[in-house]
TIMAR-848587 format. One record per residue (C-alpha): z, x, y. Coordinates in pm, whole numbers, plus 50000, padded with zeros to 5 digits. Layout:
TIMAR-848587
ZXY ...
***
This chain:
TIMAR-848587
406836804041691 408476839441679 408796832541309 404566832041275 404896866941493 406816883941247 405076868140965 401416881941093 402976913741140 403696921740789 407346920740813 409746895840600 411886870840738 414476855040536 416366818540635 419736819840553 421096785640533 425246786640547 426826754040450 430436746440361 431726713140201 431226689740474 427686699440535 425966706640181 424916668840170 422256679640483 420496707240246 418016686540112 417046675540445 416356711440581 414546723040261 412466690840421 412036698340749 411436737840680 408346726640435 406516708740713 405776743440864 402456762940778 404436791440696 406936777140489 405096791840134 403886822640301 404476855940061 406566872240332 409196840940383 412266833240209 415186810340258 418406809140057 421526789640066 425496808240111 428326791140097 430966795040344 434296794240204 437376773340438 439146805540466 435826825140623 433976841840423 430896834540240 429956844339867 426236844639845 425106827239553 421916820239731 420326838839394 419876800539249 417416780039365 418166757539612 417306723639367 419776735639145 422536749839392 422486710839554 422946692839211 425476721239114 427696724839426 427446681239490 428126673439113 431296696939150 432746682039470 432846649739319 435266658739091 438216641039129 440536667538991 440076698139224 442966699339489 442246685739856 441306711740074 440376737039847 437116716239718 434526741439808 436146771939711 437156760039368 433166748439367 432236784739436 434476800039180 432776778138955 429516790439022 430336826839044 431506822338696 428316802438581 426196830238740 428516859238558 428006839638236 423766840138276 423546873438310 423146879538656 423136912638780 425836904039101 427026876539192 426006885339605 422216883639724 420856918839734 422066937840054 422546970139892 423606996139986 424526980740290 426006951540273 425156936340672 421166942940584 420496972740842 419436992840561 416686971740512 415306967240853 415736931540888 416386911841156 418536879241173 418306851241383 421416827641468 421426791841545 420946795141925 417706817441877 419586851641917 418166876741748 420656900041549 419526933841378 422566929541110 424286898740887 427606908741039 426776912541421 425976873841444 428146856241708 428796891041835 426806893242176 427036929642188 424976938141949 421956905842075 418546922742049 416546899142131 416046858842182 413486832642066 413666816042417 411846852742531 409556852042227 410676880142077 407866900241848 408076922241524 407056952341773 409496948841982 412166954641731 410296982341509 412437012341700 415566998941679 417887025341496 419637011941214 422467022640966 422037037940645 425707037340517 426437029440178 430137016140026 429667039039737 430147066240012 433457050740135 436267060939902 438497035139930 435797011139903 433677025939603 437137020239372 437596985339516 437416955139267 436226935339546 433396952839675 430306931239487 432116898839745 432556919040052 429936946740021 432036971840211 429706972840514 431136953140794 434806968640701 433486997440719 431426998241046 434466975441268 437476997741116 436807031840958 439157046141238 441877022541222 443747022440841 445636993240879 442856972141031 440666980040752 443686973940469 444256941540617 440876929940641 440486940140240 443246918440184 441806889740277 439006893440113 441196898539736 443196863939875 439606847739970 438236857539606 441666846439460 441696811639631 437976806239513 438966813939145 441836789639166 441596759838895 439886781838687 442316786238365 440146763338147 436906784638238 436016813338033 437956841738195 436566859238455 438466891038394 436496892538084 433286894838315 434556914438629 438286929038593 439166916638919 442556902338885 
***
């Protein structure tokens, strides 16, 4: 497999698992199927969970483990209480304040500076065995590097030029509230020419982040934590 290629070439591959509401009961099963592999415990391999919100976006609190994101995110959508349609985003306001409240550092998995991973040299592969050099250029066939159907090898990729941009350099998005959810990086990179593009896409992110903190009131306030709203 491509993924024992990269692995004996020194250089880290990460499975990201993306699950929403009507799919987090099949996690178990994957965690399953993934340990059946030789490589599954190999120094150079990780896998995280990231839930995907109804309205898009995704808020990475793959920084539990995955035991203890299943028990957490199936215990909440049981609740009879949170509003239909809304279950998993309610869910994952409820574990960005749990996180906030243990002292973790962010409340995203660690793409800094850039948020889309090209910083880091990584490589990402999608469900259909396309290979992607950033988080944010999945489904996007432009920017396809490489397939698993034409095993695809660490050396193949090692050239490929990648971005070093940072939000922090971005005015308007080093004094946004909302850049720990949305990192900056894929705004950035789709709409630094176009103003209104960009505002509206920021927008959506604050209404995402404001839709997942909904039900909330009884929690310990998040303001108190972040300052957000």
């Amino acid at each position: 497999m491509n993924i024992e290629a990269f692995l004996s070439n020194n250089a880290h591959v990460s499975i990201r698992l993306n699950v929403d509401k009507d799919t987090i009961t099949q996690i178990t099963m994957i965690f399953q199927k993934i340990r059946e592999y030789p490589w599954h415990d190999h120094p150079l391999l990780s896998w995280n969970i990231c839930p995907i919100l109804p309205s898009g976006p995704d808020l990475d609190f793959d920084v539990l483990q995955p035991e203890q994101y299943v028990m957490s995110i199936t215990s909440l959508l049981s609740e009879n209480h949170l509003p239909e349609g809304v279950e998993f985003d309610l869910s994952a306001g409820r574990q960005l304040i749990s996180m906030l409240e243990k002292g973790y550092p962010s409340p995203v998995h660690p793409r800094h500076p850039s948020f889309c991973g090209s910083h880091q040299g990584t490589i990402v592969f999608d469900p259909y065995g396309d290979i992607y050099s950033c988080h944010e250029a999945v489904r996007d066939s432009r920017f396809i590097i490489g397939s698993l159907s034409k095993a695809a090898h660490a050396d193949d990729i090692a050239n490929i030029e990648q971005s070093h941009w940072s939000p922090d350099q971005d005015e308007a998005c080093s004094d946004c509230a909302y850049v720990l959810i949305c990192g900056g990086g894929c705004v950035h990179r789709n709409c630094s020419n176009n103003a209104d593009v960009k505002s509206l896409l920021c927008r959506w992110v604050e209404a995402s982040v404001k839709l997942a903190l909904l039900g909330l009131s009884g929690a310990i306030p998040y303001r108190k934590h972040t300052g957000w709203m």
